[in-house]
C-alpha positions as CSV (number, residue, x, y, z in Angstrom):
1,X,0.0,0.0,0.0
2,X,1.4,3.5,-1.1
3,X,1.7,6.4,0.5
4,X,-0.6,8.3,-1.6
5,X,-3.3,5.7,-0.3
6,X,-3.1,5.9,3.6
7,X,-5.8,7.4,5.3
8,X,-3.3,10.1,6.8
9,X,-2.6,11.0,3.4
10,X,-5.9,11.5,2.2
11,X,-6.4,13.7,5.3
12,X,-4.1,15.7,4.9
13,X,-5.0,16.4,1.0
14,X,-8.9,17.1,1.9
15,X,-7.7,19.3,4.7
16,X,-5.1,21.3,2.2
17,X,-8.1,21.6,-0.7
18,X,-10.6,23.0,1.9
19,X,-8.0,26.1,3.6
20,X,-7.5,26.8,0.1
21,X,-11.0,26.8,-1.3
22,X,-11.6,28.8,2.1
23,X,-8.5,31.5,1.1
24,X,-9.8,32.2,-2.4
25,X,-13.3,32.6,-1.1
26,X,-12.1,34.7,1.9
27,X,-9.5,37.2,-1.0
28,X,-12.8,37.0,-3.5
29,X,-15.0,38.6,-0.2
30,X,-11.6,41.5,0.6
31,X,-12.0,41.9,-3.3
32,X,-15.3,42.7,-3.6
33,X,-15.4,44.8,-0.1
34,X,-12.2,46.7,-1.6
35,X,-10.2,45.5,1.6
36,X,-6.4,45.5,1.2
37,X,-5.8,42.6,2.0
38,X,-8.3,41.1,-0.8
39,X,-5.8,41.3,-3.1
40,X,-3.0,39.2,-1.6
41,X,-5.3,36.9,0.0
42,X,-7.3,35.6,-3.6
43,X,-3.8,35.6,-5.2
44,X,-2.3,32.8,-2.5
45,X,-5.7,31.0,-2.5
46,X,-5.7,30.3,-6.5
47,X,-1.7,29.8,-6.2
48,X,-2.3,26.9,-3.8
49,X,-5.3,25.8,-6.3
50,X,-3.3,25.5,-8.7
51,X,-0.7,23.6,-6.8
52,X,-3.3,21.4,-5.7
53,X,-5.1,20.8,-9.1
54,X,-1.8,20.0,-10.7
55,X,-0.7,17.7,-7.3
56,X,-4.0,16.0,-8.0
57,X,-3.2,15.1,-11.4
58,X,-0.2,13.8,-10.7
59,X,-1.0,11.3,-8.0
60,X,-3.8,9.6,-10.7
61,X,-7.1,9.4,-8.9
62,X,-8.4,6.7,-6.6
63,X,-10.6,3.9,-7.0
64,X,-14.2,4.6,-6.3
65,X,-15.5,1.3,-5.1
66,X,-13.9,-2.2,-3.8
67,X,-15.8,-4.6,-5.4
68,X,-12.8,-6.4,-5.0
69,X,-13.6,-7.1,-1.3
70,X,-17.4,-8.2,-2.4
71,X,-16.6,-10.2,-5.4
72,X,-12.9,-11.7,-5.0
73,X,-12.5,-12.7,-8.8
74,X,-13.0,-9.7,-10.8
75,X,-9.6,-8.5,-9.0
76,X,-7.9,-11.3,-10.8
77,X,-7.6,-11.6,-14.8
78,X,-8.6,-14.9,-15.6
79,X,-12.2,-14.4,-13.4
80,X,-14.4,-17.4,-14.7
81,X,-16.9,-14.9,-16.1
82,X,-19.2,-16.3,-18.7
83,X,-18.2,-14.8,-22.2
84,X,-20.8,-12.6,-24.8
85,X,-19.7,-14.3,-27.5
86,X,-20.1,-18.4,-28.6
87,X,-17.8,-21.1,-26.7
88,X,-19.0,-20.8,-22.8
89,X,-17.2,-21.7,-19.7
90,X,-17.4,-25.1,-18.4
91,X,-18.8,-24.0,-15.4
92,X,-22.6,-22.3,-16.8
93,X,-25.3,-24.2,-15.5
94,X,-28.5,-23.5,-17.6
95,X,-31.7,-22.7,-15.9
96,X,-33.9,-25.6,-14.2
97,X,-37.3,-24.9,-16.7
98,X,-39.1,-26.9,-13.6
99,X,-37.9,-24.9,-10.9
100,X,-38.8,-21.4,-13.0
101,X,-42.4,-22.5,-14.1
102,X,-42.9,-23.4,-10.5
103,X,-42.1,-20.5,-9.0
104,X,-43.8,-18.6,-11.4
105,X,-46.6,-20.7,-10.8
106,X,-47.0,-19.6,-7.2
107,X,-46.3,-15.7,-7.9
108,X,-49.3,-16.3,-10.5
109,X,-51.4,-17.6,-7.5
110,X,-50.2,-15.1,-5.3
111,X,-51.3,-12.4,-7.9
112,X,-54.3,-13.6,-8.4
113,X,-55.1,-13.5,-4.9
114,X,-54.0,-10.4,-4.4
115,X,-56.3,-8.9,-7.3
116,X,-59.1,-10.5,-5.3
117,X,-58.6,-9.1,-2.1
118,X,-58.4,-5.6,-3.8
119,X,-61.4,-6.1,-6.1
120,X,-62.8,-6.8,-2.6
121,X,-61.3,-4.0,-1.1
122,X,-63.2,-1.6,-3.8
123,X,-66.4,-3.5,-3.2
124,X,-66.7,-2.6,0.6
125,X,-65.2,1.2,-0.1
126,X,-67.9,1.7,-3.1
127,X,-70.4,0.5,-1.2
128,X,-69.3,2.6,1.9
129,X,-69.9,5.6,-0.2
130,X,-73.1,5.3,-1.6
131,X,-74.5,4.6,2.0
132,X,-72.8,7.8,3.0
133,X,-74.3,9.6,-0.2
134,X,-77.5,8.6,0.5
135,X,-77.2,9.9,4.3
136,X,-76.1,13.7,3.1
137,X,-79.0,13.2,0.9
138,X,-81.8,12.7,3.6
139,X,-79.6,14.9,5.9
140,X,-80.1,18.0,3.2
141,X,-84.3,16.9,2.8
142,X,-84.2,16.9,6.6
143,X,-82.8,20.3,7.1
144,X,-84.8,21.4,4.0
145,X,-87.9,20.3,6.0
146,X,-86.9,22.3,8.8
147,X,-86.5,25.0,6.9
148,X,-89.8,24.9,6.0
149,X,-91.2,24.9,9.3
150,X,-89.3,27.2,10.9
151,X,-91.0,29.8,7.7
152,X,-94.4,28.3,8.5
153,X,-93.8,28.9,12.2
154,X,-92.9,32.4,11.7
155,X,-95.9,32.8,9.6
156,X,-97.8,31.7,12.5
157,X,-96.0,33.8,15.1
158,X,-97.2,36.5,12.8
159,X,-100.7,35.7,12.3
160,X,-101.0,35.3,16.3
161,X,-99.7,38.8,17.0
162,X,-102.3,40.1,14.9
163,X,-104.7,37.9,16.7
164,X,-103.9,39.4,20.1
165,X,-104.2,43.0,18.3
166,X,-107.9,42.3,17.0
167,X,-109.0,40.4,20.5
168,X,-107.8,43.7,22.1
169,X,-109.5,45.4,19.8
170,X,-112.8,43.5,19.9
171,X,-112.4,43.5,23.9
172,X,-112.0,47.9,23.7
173,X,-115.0,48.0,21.0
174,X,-117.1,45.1,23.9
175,X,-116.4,47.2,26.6
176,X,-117.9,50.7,24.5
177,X,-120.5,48.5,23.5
178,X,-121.4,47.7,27.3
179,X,-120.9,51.0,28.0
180,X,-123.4,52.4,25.1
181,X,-126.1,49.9,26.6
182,X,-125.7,50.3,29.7
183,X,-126.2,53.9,29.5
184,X,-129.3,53.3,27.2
185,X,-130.8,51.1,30.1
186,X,-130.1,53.3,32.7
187,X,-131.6,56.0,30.5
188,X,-135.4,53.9,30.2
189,X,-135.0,53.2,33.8
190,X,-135.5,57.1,34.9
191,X,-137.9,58.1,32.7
192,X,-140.5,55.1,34.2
């Protein structure tokens, strides 16, 4: 294992590319802010950039994945990988037709049961709302129904308030009436 491989190594090189990324950004903010120090600061942070860019090229990059460690022969050149092209390895097995059509067999059954429970499963929901439907419909006749009342009640309300104004009046006219005949009778009673 090389140098340029250790974990100290690739440390240190993260650690070198971020305070450099951080310098440029830091002269680019003194640049734009007009600070004097803007200057000097973005010129050392693209210098090491540039060191780092080239340093980077030079060390070749690193692998990206270890499928090594997961699949031991594709590390090694003569891997007993089957070949695209006529004349196989000794080692292909072909496929059991058997074993395939029966376990196709039981994903068929599966599926089919499966379809069934959610044909069954829109059944019940479907039914669910049309019984709902139906409630909100008598629920809006209900209310209309009230409705109704309530208008016919305060039609009667109405009508009884006149009521009580024409018995008042019939009881004032009564008691004029009384009083007319009552002075008629007490007006034969003198003169006999």
């Amino acid at each position: 294992m090389s140098f340029v491989h250790t974990k100290w190594f690739k440390y240190l090189k993260n650690f070198i590319i971020g305070v450099a990324a951080s310098i440029v950004m830091l002269g680019a903010l003194g640049k734009l802010t007009s600070k004097s120090w803007g200057n000097l600061a973005i010129t050392v942070g693209l210098g090491t950039e540039a060191f780092i860019f080239a340093f980077l090229g030079i060390i070749g990059p690193e692998k990206d994945y270890y499928w090594e460690k997961l699949y031991p022969g594709l590390d090694k050149h003569n891997s007993k990988m089957i070949p695209l092209t006529e004349g196989g390895s000794s080692d292909f097995r072909p496929l059991n037709a058997d074993a395939v059509e029966s376990k196709l067999g039981g994903m068929l059954e599966e599926l089919q049961a499966m379809s069934k429970s959610l044909g069954s499963l829109k059944a019940l929901q479907e039914i669910d709302f049309t019984e709902t439907a139906e409630n909100a419909k008598s629920m809006h006749n209900f209310y209309k129904r009230i409705n109704e009342a309530m208008a016919t009640l305060s039609e009667t309300a109405d009508d009884t308030v006149k009521y009580k104004e024409h018995m008042a009046s019939l009881n004032k006219n009564l008691e004029q009436l009384n009083g007319v005949y009552g002075n008629v009778l007490s007006a034969f009673q003198v003169k006999s």
